[in-house]
C-alpha positions as CSV (number, residue, x, y, z in Angstrom):
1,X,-3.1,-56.9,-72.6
2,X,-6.6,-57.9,-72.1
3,X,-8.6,-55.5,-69.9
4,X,-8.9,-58.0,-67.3
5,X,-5.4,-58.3,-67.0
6,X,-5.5,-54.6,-66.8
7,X,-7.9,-54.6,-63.9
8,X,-6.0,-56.9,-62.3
9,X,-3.1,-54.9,-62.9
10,X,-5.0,-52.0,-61.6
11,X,-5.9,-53.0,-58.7
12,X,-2.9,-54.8,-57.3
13,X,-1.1,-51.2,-58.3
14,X,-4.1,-49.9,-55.6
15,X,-3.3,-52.3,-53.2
16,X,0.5,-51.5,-52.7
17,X,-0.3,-48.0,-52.7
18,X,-3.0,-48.9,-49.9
19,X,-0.7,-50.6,-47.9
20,X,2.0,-48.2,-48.6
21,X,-0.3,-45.1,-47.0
22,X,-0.9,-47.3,-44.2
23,X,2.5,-47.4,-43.3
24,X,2.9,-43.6,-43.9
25,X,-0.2,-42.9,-41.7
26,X,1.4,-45.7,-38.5
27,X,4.8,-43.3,-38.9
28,X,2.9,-39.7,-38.6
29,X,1.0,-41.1,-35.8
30,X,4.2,-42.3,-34.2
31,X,5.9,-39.1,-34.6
32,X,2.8,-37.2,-33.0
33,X,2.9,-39.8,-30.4
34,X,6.9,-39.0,-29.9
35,X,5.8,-35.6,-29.9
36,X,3.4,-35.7,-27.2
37,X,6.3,-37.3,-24.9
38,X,7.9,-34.0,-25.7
39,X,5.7,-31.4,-24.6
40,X,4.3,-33.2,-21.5
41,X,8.0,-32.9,-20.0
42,X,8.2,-29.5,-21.7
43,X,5.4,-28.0,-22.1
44,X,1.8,-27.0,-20.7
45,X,-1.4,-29.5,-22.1
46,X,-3.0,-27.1,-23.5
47,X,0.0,-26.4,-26.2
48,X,-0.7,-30.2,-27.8
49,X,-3.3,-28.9,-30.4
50,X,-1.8,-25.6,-32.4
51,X,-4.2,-24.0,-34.3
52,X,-2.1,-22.0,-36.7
53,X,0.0,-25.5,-37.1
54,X,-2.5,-26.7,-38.6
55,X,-4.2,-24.1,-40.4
56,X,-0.4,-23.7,-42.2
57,X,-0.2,-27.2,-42.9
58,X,-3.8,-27.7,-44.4
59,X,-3.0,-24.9,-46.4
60,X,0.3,-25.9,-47.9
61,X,-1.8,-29.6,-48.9
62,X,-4.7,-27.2,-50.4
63,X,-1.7,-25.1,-52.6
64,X,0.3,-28.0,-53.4
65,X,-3.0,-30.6,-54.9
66,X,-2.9,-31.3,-58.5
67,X,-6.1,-33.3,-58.4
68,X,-8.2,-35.6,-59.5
69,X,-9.7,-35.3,-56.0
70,X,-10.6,-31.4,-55.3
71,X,-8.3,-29.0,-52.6
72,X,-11.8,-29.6,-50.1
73,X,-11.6,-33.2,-50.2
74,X,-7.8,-33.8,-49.6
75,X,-7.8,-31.2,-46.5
76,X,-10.6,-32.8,-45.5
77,X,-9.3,-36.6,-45.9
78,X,-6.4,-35.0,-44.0
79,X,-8.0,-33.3,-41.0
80,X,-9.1,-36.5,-40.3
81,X,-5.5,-37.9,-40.1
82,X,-4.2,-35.0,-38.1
83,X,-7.6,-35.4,-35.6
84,X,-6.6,-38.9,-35.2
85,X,-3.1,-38.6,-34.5
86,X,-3.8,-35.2,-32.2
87,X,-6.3,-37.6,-30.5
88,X,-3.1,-39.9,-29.2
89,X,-1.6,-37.1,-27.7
90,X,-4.7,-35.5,-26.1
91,X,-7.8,-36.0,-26.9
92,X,-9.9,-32.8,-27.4
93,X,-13.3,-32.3,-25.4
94,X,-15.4,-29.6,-28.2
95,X,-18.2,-27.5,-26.6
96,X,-20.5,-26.6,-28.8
97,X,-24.5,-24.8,-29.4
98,X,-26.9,-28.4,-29.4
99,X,-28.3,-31.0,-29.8
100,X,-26.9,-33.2,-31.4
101,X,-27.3,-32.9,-34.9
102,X,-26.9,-29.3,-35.5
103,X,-24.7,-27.2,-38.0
104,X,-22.9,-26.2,-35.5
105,X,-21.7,-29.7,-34.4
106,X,-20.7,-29.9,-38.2
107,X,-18.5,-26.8,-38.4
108,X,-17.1,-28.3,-35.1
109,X,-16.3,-31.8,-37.0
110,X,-15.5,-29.8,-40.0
111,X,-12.2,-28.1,-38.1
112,X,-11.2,-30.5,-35.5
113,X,-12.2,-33.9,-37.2
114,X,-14.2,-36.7,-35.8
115,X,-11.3,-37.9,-33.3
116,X,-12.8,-35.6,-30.9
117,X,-15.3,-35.8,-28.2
118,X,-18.2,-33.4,-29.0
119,X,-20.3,-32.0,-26.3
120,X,-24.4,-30.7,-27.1
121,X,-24.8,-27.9,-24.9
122,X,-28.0,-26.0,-24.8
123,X,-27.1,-22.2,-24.6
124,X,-24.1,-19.8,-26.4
125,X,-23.7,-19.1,-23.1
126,X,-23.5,-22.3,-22.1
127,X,-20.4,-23.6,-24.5
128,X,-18.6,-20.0,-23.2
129,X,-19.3,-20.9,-19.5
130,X,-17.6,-24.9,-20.0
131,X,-14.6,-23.3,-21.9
132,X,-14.1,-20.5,-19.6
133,X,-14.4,-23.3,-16.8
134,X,-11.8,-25.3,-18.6
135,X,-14.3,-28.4,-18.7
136,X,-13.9,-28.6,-22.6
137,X,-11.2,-27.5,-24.6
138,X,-12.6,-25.3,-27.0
139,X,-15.7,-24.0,-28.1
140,X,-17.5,-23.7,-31.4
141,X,-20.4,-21.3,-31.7
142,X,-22.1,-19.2,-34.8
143,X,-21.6,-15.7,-35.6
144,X,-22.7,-14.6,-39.1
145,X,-24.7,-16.2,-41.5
146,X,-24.4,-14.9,-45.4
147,X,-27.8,-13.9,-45.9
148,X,-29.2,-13.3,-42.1
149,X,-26.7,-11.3,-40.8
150,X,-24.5,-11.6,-37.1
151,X,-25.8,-14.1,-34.2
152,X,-25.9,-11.3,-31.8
153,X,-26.1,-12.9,-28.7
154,X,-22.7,-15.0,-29.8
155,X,-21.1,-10.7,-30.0
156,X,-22.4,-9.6,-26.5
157,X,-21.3,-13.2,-25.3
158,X,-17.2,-10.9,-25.9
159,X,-18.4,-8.0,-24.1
160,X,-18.5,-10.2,-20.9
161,X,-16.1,-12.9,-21.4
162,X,-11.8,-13.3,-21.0
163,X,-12.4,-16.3,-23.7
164,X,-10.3,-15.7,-26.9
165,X,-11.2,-16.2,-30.9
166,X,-8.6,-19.2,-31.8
167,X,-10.1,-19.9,-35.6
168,X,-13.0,-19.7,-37.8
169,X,-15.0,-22.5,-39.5
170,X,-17.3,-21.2,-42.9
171,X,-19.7,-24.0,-43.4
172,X,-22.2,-24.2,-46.2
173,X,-25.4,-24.7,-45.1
174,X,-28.1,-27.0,-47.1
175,X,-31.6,-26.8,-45.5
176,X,-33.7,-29.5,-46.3
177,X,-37.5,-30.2,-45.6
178,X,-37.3,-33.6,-43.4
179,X,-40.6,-35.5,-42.2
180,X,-41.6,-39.0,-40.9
181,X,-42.8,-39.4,-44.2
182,X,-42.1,-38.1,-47.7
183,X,-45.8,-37.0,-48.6
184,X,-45.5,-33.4,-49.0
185,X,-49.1,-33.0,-49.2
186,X,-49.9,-34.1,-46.0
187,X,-47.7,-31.4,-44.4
188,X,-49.5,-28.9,-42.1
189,X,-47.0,-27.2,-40.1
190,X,-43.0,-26.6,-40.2
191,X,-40.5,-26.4,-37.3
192,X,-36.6,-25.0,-37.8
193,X,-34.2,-22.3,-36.0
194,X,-36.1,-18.4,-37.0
195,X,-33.3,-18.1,-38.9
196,X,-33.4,-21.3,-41.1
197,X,-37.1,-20.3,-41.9
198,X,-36.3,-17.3,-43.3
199,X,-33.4,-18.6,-45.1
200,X,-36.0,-21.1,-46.7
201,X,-38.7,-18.2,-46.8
202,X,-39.1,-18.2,-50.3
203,X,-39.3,-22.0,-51.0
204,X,-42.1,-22.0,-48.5
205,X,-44.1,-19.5,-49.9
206,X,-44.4,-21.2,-53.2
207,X,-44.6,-24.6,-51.7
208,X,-46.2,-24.8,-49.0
209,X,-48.2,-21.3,-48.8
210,X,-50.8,-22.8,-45.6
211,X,-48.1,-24.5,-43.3
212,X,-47.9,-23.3,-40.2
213,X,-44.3,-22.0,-39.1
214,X,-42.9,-22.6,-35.7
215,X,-39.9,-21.0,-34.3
216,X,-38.1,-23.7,-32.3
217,X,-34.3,-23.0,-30.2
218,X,-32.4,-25.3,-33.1
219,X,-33.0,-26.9,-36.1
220,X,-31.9,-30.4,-34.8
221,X,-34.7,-29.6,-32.0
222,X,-36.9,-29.6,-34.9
223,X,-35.7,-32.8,-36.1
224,X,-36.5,-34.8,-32.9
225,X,-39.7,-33.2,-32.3
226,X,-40.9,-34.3,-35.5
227,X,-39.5,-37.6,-35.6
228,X,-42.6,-39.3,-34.5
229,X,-45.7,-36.8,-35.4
230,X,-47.8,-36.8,-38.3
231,X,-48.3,-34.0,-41.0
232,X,-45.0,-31.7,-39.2
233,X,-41.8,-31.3,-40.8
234,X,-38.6,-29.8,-39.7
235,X,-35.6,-28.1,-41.7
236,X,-32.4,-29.4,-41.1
237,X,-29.1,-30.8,-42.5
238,X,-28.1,-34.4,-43.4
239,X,-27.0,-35.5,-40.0
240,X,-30.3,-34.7,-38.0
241,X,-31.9,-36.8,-40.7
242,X,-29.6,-39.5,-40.2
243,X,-29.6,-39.2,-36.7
244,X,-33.5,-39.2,-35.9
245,X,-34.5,-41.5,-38.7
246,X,-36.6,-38.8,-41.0
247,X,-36.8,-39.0,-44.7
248,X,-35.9,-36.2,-47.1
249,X,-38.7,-35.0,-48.8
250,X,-37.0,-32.3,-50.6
251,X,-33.1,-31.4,-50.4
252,X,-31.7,-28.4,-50.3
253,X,-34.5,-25.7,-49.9
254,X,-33.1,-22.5,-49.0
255,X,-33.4,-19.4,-50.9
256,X,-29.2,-18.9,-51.5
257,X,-27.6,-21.6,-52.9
258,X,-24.3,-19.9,-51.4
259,X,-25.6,-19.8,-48.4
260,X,-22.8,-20.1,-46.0
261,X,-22.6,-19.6,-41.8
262,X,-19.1,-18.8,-40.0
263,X,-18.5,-20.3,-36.9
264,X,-16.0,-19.2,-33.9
265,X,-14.0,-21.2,-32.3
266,X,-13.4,-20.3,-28.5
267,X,-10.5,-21.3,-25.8
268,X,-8.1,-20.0,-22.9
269,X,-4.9,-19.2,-25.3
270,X,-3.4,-16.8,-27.5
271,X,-2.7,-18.3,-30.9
272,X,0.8,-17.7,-32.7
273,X,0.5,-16.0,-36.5
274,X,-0.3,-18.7,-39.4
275,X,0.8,-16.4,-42.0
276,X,-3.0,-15.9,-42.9
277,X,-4.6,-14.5,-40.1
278,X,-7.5,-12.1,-38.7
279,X,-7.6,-10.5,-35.9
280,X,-10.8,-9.0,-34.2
281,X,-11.4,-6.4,-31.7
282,X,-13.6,-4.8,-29.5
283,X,-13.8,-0.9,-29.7
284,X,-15.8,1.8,-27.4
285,X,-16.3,5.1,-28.4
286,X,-16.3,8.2,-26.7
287,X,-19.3,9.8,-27.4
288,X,-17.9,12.8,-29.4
289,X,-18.2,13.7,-33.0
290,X,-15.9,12.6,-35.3
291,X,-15.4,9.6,-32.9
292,X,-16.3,6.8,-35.7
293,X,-14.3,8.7,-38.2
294,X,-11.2,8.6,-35.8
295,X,-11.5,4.5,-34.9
296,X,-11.4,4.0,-38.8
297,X,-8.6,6.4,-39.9
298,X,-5.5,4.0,-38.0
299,X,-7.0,0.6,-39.8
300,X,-7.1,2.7,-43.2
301,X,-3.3,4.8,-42.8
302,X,-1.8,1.0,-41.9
303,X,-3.2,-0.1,-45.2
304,X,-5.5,-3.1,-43.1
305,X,-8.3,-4.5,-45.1
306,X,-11.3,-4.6,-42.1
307,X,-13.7,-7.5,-43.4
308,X,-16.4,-6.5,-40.9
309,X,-17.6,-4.0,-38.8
310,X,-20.6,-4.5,-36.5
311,X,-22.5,-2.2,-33.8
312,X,-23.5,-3.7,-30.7
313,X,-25.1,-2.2,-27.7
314,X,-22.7,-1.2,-24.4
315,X,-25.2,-2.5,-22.2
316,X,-23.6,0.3,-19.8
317,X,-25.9,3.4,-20.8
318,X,-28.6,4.4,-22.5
319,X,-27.4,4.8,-26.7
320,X,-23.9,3.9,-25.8
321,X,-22.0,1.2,-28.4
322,X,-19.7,-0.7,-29.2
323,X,-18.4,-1.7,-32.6
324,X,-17.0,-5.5,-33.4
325,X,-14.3,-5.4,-36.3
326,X,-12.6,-8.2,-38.2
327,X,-9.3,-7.0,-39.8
328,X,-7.2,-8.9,-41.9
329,X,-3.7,-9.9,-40.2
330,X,-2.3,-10.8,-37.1
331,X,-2.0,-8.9,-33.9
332,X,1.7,-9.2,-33.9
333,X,2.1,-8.0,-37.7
334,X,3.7,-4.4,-37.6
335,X,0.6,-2.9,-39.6
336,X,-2.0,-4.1,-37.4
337,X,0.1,-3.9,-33.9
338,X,0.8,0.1,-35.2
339,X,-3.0,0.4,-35.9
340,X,-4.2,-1.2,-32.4
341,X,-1.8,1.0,-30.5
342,X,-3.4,4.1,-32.2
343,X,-7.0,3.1,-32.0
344,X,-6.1,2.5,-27.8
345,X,-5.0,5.9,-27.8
346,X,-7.3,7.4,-29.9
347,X,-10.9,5.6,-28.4
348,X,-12.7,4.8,-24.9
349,X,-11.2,1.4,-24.7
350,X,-9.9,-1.4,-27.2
351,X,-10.2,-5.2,-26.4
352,X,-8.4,-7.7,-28.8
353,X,-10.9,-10.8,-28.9
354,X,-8.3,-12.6,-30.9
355,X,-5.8,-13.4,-34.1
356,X,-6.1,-17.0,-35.6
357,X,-5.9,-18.4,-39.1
358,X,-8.8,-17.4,-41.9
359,X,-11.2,-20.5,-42.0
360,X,-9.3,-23.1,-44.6
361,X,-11.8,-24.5,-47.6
């Protein structure tokens, strides 16, 4: 067989399989659509998107891929599909930390797909406040980055707030040096988030040792400020270049090429065990000695694996704290139920923040 024949061949094999994933794709949404008839005689709205649902089924797809494409690529291709047909039973409104053009917004898209309305908000505050209000659906805001630490003001945003944790998003974050131009010599100042320029500290010294650095609220802020002003560049990701028209004038600056920021996502419900869960609480102390030893010794007897552990101030007297922990497990797994009904008897007070599925690829 000649290898045009072959191409030929090829191809018509791609186009049945084209058409035949089409088909597939009109029956899922048709099912979801049946579904949705379902729960709205059944069921509250808000039990039409179920986080662990879908954490378990992207995760099945990631264990069951034998390539060529890679595990990230076929959850993603498939988030899309599940966004799409969540979207014809209710369409999801998604708070999250603006403008437009911000990681955040990414690690938003990232978990719920682009079948969703997004909403810039300017604050942390802010996307808590429209949740809580029940004017968006959920909320995605940053809490840690790998090589910065914990957004704090995201932490004391729990002390306050009856909003639970219903997922995580870990997004890998790629910094690049954006102008109206690509003339890197004609660069006199820098604008980007505090915490992108010191992520990028290093690459700056070297390059460019005389710019000016200015703090601004958001990288994407940076981005349309410099969109039209000469000699200023901004740090930000692919989509604020895209979105205010700047060139790249050098990818991927930052110091850590694994650098990597977890995001939250907020909402009014409890979410069900996945099977590969975390659970994170809110602890007081009394102020005693021995008191930190005696919060840690349930999660360690119950054999729980705590990820994280941060201190926070009370905010209710002078050198009083709190402590933030992650654990690994689900509130309603015997370990970690035995282990939060010890801590509650052995500290001031215990708040459970959440249990939803570890972040998937």
């Amino acid at each position: 067989m000649s290898s045009d024949n072959t191409l030929d061949s090829l191809r018509n094999r791609i186009d049945d399989l084209d058409e035949q994933i089409q088909d597939l794709i009109n029956e899922r949404a048709n099912c979801a659509k049946a579904i949705a008839e379902v729960k709205s005689t059944t069921q509250d709205s808000s039990d039409f998107y179920r986080p662990e649902r879908e954490a378990a089924v992207l995760r099945r797809i990631s264990e069951r891929n034998t390539g060529p494409l890679t595990s990230e690529e076929m959850v993603r291709l498939f988030r899309e599909i599940m966004s799409a047909c969540l979207a014809l039973e209710k369409p999801l409104n998604i708070a999250f930390l603006g403008p437009e053009g911000t990681f955040t917004q990414a690690a938003a898209v990232k978990h719920f797909g682009h079948s969703v309305k997004t909403v810039a908000l300017d604050g942390i505050d802010d996307v808590f406040r429209e949740v809580e209000a029940g004017t968006a659906d959920y909320g995605v805001v940053p809490v840690e980055n790998s090589t910065e630490g914990v957004v704090s003001h995201t932490l004391d945003m729990f002390q306050r707030s009856p909003l639970s944790i219903c997922g995580e998003v870990e997004q890998r974050i790629h910094h690049h040096l954006l102008a109206a131009n690509d003339d890197l010599g004609k660069i006199t100042r820098v604008l980007a988030h505090q915490q992108a320029l010191a992520q990028c500290r290093g690459w700056l010294d070297i390059n460019l040792p005389h710019a000016e650095r200015v703090a601004v609220s958001s990288n994407a802020e940076a981005a349309r400020t410099v969109s039209d002003s000469a000699g200023t560049a901004a740090i930000a990701g692919d989509t604020a270049a895209e979105l205010y028209g700047l060139d790249i004038v050098v990818r991927n600056i930052e110091d850590e090429p694994d650098n990597t920021t977890r995001f939250l996502v907020i909402g009014n419900r409890n979410v069900e065990a996945s099977g590969h869960d975390k659970t994170s609480i809110l602890v007081s102390l009394h102020n005693k000695p021995g008191a930190l030893y005696d919060m840690l010794q349930p999660i360690a007897q119950n054999n729980i694996s705590m990820t994280r552990i941060e201190s926070r101030p009370s905010r209710q007297g002078v050198w009083d704290y709190i402590f933030y922990i992650d654990l690994q497990g689900h509130r309603d797994d015997g370990a970690v139920a035995a282990a939060l009904a010890e801590l509650k008897a052995r500290t001031f007070a215990v708040k459970v923040l959440g249990s939803y599925p570890r972040a998937v690829l």
